[in-house]
TORVEX-909568 format. One record per residue: residue in three letters; z, y, x of N, C-alpha, C in turn. Coordinates in steps of 0.02 Angstrom, whole numbers, m for minus. Layout:
BEGIN
NODE   resn      n.Z      n.Y      n.X     ca.Z     ca.Y     ca.X      c.Z      c.Y      c.X
NODE    ala        Z        Y        X        Z        Y        X        Z        Y        X
...
This chain:
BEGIN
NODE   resn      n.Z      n.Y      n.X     ca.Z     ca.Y     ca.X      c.Z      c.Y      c.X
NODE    unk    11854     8807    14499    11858     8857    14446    11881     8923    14477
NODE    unk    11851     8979    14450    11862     9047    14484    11942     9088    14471
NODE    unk    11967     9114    14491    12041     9120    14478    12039     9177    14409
NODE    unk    11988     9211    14405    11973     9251    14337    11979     9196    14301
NODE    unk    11934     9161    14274    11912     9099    14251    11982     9067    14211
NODE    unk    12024     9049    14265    12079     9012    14254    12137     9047    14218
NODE    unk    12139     9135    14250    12189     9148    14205    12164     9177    14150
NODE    unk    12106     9169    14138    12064     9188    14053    12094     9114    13992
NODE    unk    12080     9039    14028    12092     8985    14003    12173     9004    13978
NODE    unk    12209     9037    14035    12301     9027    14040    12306     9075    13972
NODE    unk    12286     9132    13957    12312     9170    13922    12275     9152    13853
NODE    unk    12226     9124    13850    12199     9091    13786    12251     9026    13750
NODE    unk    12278     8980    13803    12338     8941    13794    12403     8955    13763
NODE    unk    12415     8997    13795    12475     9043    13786    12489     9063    13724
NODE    unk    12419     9095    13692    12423     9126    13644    12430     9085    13593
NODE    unk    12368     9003    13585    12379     8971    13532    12463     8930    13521
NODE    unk    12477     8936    13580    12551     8899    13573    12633     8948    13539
NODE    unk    12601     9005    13558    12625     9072    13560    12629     9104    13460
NODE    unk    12583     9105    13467    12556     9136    13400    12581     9092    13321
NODE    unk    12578     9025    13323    12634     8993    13260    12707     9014    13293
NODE    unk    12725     9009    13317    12810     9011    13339    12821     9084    13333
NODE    unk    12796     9145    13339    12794     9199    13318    12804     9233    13236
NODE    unk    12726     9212    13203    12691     9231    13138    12740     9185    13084
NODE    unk    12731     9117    13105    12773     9089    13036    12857     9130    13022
NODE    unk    12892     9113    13082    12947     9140    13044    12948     9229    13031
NODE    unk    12917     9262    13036    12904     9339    13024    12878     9321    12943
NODE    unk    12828     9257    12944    12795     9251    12879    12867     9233    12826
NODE    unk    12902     9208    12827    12959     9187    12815    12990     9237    12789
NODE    unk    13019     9290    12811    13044     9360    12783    13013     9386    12751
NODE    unk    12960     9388    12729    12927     9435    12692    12915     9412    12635
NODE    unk    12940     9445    12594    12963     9437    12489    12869     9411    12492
NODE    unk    12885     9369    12426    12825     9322    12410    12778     9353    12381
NODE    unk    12726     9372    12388    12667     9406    12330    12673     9377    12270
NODE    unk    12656     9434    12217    12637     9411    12152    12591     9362    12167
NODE    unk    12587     9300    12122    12541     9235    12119    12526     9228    12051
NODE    unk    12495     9275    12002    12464     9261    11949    12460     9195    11918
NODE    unk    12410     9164    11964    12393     9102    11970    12455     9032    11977
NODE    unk    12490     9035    12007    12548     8996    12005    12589     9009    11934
NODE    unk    12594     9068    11903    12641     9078    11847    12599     9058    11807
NODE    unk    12540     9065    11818    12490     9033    11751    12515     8948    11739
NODE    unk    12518     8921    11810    12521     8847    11778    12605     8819    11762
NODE    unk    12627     8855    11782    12702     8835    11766    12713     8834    11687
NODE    unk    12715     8755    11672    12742     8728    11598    12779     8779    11553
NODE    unk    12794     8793    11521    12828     8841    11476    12828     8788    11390
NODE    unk    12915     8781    11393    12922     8738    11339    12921     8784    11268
NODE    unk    12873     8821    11258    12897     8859    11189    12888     8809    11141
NODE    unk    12924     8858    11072    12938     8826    11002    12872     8816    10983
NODE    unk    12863     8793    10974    12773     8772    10917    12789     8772    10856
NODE    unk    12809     8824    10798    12808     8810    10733    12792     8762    10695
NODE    unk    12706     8754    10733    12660     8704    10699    12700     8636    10700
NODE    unk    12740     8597    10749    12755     8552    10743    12823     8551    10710
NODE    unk    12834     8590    10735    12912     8604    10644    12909     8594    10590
NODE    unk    12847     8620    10599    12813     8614    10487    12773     8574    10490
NODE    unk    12759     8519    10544    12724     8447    10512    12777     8422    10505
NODE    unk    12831     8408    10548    12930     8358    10572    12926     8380    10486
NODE    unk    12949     8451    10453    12954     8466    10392    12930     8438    10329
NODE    unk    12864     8437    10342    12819     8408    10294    12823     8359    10290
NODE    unk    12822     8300    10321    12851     8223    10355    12898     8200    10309
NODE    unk    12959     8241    10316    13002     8222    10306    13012     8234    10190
NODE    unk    12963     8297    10194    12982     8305    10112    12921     8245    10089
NODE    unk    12863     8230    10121    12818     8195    10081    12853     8123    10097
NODE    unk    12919     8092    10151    12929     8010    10124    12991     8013    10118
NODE    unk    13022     8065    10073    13085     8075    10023    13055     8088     9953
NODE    unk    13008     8152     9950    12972     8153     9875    12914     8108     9842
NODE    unk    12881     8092     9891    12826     8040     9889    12785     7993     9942
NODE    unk    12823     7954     9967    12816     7930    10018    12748     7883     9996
NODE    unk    12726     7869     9924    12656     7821     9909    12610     7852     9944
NODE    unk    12625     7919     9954    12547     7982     9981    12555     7944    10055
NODE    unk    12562     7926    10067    12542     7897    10150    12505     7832    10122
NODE    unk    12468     7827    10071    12409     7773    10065    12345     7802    10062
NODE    unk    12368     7877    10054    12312     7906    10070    12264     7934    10125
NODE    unk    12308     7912    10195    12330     7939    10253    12226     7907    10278
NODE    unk    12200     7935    10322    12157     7912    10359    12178     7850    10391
NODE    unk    12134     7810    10378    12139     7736    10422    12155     7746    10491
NODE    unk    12122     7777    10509    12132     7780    10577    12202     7817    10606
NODE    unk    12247     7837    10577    12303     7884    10585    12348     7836    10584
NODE    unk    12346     7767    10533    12389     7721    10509    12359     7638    10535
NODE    unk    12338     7652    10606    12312     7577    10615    12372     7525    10642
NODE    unk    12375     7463    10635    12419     7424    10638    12406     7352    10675
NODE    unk    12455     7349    10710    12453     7251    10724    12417     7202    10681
NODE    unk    12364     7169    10696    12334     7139    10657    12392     7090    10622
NODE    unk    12454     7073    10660    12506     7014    10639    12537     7044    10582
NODE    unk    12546     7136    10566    12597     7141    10527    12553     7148    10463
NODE    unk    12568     7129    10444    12547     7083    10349    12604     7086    10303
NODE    unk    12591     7111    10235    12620     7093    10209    12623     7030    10159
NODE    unk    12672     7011    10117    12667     6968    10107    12624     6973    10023
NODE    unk    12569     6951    10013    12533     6945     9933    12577     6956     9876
NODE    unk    12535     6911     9816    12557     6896     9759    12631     6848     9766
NODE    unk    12676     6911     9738    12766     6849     9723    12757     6867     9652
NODE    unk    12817     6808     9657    12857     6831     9596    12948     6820     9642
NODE    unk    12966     6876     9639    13049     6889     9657    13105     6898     9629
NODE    unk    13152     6850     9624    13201     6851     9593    13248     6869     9635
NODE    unk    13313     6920     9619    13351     6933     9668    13428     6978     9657
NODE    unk    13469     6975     9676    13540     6989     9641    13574     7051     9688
NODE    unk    13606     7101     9687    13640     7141     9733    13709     7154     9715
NODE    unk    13758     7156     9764    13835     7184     9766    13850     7219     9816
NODE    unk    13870     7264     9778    13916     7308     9836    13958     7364     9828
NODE    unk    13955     7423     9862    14008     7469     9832    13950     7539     9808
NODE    unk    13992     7596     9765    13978     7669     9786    14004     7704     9815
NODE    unk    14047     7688     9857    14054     7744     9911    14108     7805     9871
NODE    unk    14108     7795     9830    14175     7827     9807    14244     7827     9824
NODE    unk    14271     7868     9784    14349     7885     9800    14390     7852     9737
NODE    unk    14379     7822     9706    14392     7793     9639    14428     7710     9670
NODE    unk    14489     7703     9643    14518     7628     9651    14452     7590     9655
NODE    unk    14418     7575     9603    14365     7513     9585    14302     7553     9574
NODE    unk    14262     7528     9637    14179     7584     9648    14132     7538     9667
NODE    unk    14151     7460     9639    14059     7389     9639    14053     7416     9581
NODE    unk    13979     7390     9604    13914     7370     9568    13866     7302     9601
NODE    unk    13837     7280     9558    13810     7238     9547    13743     7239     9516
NODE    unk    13672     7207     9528    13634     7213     9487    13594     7123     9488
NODE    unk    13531     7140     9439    13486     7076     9445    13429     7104     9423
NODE    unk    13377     7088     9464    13311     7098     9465    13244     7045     9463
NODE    unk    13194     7045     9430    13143     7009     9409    13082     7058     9415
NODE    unk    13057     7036     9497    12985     7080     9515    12939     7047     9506
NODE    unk    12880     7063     9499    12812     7028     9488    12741     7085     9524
NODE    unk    12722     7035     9549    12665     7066     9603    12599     7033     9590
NODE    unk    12547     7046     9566    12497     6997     9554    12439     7067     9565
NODE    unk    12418     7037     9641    12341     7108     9662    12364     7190     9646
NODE    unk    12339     7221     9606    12379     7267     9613    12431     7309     9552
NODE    unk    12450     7259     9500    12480     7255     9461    12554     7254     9486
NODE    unk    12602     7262     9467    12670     7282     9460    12726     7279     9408
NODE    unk    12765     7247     9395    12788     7245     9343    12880     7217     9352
NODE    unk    12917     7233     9335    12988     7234     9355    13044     7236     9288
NODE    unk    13078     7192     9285    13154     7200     9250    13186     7216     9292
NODE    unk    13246     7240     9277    13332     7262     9291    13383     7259     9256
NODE    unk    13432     7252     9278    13497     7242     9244    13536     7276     9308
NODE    unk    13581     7344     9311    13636     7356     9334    13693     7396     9324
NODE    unk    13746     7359     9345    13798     7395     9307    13847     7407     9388
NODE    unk    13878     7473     9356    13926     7518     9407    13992     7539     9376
NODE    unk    14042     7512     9403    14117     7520     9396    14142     7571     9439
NODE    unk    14155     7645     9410    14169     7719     9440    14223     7751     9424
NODE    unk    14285     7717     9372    14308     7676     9347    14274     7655     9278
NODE    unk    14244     7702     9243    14229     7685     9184    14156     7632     9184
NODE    unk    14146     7591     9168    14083     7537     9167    14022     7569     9161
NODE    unk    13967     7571     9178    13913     7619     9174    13847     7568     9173
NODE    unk    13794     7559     9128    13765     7495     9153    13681     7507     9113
NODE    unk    13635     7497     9161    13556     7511     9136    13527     7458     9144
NODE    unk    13453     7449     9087    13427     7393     9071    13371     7432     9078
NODE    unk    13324     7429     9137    13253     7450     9146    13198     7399     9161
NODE    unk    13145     7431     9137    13080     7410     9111    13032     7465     9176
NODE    unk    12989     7398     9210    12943     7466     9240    12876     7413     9254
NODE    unk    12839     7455     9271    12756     7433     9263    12706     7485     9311
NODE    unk    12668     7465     9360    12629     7507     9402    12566     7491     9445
NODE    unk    12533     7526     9459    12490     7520     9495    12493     7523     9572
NODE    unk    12475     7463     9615    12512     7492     9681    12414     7461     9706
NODE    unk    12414     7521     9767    12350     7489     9818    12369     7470     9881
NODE    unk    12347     7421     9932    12366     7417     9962    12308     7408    10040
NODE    unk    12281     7477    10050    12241     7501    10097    12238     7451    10171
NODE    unk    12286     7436    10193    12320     7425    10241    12347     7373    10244
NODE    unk    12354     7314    10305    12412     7285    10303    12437     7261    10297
NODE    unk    12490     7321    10336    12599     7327    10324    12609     7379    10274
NODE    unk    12549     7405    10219    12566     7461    10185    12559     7441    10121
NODE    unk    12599     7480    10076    12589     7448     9990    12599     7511     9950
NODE    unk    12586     7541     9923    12614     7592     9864    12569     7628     9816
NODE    unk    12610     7685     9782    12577     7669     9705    12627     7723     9670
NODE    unk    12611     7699     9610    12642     7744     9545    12660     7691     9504
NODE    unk    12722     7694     9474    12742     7649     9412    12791     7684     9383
NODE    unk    12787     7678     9310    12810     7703     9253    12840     7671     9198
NODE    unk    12903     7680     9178    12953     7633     9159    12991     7659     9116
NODE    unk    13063     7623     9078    13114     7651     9035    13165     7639     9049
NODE    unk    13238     7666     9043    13291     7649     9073    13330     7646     8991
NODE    unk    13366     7621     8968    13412     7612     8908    13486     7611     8975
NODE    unk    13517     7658     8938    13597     7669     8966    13662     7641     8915
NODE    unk    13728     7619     8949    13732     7581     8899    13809     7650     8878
NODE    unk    13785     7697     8933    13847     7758     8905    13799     7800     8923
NODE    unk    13799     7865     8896    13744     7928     8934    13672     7914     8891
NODE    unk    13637     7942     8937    13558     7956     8890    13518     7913     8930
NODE    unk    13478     7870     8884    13393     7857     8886    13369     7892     8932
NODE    unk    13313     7864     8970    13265     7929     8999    13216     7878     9032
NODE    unk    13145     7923     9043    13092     7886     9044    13100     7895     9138
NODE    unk    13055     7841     9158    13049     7849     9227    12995     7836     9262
NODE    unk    12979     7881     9328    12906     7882     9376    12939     7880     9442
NODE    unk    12899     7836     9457    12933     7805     9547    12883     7814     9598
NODE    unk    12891     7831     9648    12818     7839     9700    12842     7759     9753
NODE    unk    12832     7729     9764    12858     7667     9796    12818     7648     9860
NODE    unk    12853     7666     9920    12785     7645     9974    12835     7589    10012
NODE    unk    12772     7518    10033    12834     7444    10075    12770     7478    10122
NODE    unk    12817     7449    10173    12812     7456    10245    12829     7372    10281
NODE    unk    12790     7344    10307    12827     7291    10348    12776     7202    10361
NODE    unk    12794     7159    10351    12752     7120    10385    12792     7054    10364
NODE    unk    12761     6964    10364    12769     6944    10328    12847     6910    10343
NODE    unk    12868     6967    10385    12943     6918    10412    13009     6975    10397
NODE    unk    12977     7033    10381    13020     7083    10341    12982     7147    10311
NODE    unk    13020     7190    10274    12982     7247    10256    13027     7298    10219
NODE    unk    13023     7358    10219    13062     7400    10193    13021     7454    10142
NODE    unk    13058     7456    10091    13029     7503    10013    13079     7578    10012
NODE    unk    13018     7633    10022    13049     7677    10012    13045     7704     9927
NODE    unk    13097     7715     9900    13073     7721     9830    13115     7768     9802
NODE    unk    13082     7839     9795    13131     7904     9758    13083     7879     9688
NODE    unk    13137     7907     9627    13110     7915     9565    13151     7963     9517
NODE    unk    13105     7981     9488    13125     8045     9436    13137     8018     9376
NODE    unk    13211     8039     9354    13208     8006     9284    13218     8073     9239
NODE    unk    13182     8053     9190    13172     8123     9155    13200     8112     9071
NODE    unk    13258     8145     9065    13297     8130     8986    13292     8213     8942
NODE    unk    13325     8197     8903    13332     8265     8850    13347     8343     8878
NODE    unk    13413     8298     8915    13443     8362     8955    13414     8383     9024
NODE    unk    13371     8351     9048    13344     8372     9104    13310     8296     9160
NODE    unk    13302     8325     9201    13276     8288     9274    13316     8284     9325
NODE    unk    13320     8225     9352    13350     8195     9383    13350     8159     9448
NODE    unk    13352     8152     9498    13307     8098     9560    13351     8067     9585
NODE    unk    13336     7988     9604    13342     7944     9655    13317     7904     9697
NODE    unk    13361     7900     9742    13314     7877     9815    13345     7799     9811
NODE    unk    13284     7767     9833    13317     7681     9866    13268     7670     9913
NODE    unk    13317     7637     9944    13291     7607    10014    13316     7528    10028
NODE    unk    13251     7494    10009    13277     7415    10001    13250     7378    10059
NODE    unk    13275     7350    10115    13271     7313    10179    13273     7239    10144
NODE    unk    13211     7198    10142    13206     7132    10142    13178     7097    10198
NODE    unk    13217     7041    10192    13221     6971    10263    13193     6925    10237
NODE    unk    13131     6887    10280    13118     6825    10243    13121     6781    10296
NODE    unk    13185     6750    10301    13206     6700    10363    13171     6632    10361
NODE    unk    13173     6586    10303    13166     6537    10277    13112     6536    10203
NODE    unk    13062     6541    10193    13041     6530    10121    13071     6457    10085
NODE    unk    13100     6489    10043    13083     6552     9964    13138     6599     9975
NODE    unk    13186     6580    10041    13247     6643    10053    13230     6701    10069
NODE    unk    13260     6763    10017    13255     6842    10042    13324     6866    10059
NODE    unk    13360     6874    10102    13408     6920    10105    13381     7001    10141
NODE    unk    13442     7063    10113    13411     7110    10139    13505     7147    10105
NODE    unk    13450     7225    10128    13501     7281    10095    13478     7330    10050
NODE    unk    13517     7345    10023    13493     7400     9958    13535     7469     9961
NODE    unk    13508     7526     9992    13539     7581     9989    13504     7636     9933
NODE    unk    13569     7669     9880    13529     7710     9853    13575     7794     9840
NODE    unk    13527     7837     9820    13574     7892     9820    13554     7887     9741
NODE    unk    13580     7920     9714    13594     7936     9603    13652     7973     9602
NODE    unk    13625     7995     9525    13723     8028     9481    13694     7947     9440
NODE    unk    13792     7942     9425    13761     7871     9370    13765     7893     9315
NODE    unk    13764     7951     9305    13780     7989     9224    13726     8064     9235
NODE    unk    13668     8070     9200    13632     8101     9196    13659     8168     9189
NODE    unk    13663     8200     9247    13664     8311     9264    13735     8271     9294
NODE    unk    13758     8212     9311    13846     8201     9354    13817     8208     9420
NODE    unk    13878     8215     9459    13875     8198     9536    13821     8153     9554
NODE    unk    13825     8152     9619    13778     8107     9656    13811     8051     9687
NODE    unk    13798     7980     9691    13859     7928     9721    13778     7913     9792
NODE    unk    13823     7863     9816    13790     7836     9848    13811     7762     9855
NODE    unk    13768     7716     9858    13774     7638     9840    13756     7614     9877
NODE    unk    13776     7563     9942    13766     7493     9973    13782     7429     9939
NODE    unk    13723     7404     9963    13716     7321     9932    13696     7282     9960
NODE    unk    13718     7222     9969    13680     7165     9983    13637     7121     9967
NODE    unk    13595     7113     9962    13510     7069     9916    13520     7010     9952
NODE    unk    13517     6969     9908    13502     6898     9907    13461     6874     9846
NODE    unk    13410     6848     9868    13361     6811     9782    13322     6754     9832
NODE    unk    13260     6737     9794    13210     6689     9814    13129     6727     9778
NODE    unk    13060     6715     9827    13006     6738     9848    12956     6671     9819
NODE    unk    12928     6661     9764    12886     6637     9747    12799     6650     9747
């Protein structure tokens, strides 16, 4: 090889070995270019209104009318083929417990006689509430429930309440069960509507079916027990039998 030759090869060497160990760390000091492109993809957690005011909406349609989710697209509400509910009963069933008051003596107690036959509805009551003074209703109700779905059940039913202190008043319930043939939960606000005005309560009844014809469960509800009174709030315990 010619000695031109060789030191043409040497300084071509030089350079590639030369030239990273130089450029990078110089590249290093020098503040970063705008990258458009990089800030474009960087996540950005903003507020989405839109999903505020569905969380919103959500929440007023299965407190005010939770039956409207039978109206829901099938496909929005598809389910475990296992969760089922359970058909035609007839349910008998008893509750105790407290209101949550500040009052020495705040049980109550009730008894109930449901009937379910396709999509018919039909229900007695008997309950009475010690706030101290005895407070006690004898309701009548009757409804239409469909049941699209399912783990889904609800409807409209329309009924009477006789008080055995306070006022009469007629009543409309939106009632949606949720659940499958080994439990299920009833969301159920209703408007009772008397002389002096309108009124609402919420129940939320958790039933167990461990053993047939055994139901145990819980019964939470919000009410005034005296029509335009306060609002109490009531836990109970359900025990009956599932025919």
């Amino acid at each position: 090889m010619l000695p031109g030759s060789w030191a043409s090869v040497s300084r071509r060497a030089r350079s590639w070995v030369l030239t990273p160990l130089v450029i990078q760390p110089l590249m290093a000091q020098q503040p970063s270019p705008p990258d458009s492109v990089a800030r474009d993809t960087v996540v950005r957690y903003a507020h989405d209104w839109r999903l505020t005011a569905a969380m919103g909406a959500l929440a007023v349609v299965m407190v005010g009318a939770p039956s409207a989710f039978v109206l829901s697209p099938r496909a929005a509400l598809e389910t475990d083929s296992s969760m089922v509910l359970p058909g035609n009963s007839l349910t008998a069933f008893v509750t105790g417990g407290g209101t949550g008051t500040d009052e020495p003596t705040d049980w109550s107690w009730s008894a109930h006689l449901e009937l379910l036959r396709d999509r018919f509805f039909a229900a007695l009551s008997d309950e009475h509430f010690d706030v101290p003074r005895p407070v006690a209703y004898q309701t009548i109700r009757a409804g239409y429930l469909v049941h699209p779905y399912n783990s889904l059940r609800g409807g409209l039913t329309i009924g009477y309440r006789r008080a055995s202190t306070g006022e009469n008043a007629a009543l409309i319930g939106l009632p949606l069960t949720m659940g499958s043939h080994r439990a299920s939960m009833r969301f159920e606000p209703t408007y009772v509507i008397a002389q002096t005005g309108i009124s609402w309560t919420y129940r939320l009844q958790v039933e167990v079916y461990l053993m047939a014809p055994l139901v145990v469960g819980m019964v939470g509800e919000a009410h005034p027990l005296r029509q335009g009174g306060h609002y109490h709030g009531t836990v109970s315990l359900l025990l009956g039998v599932r025919r």
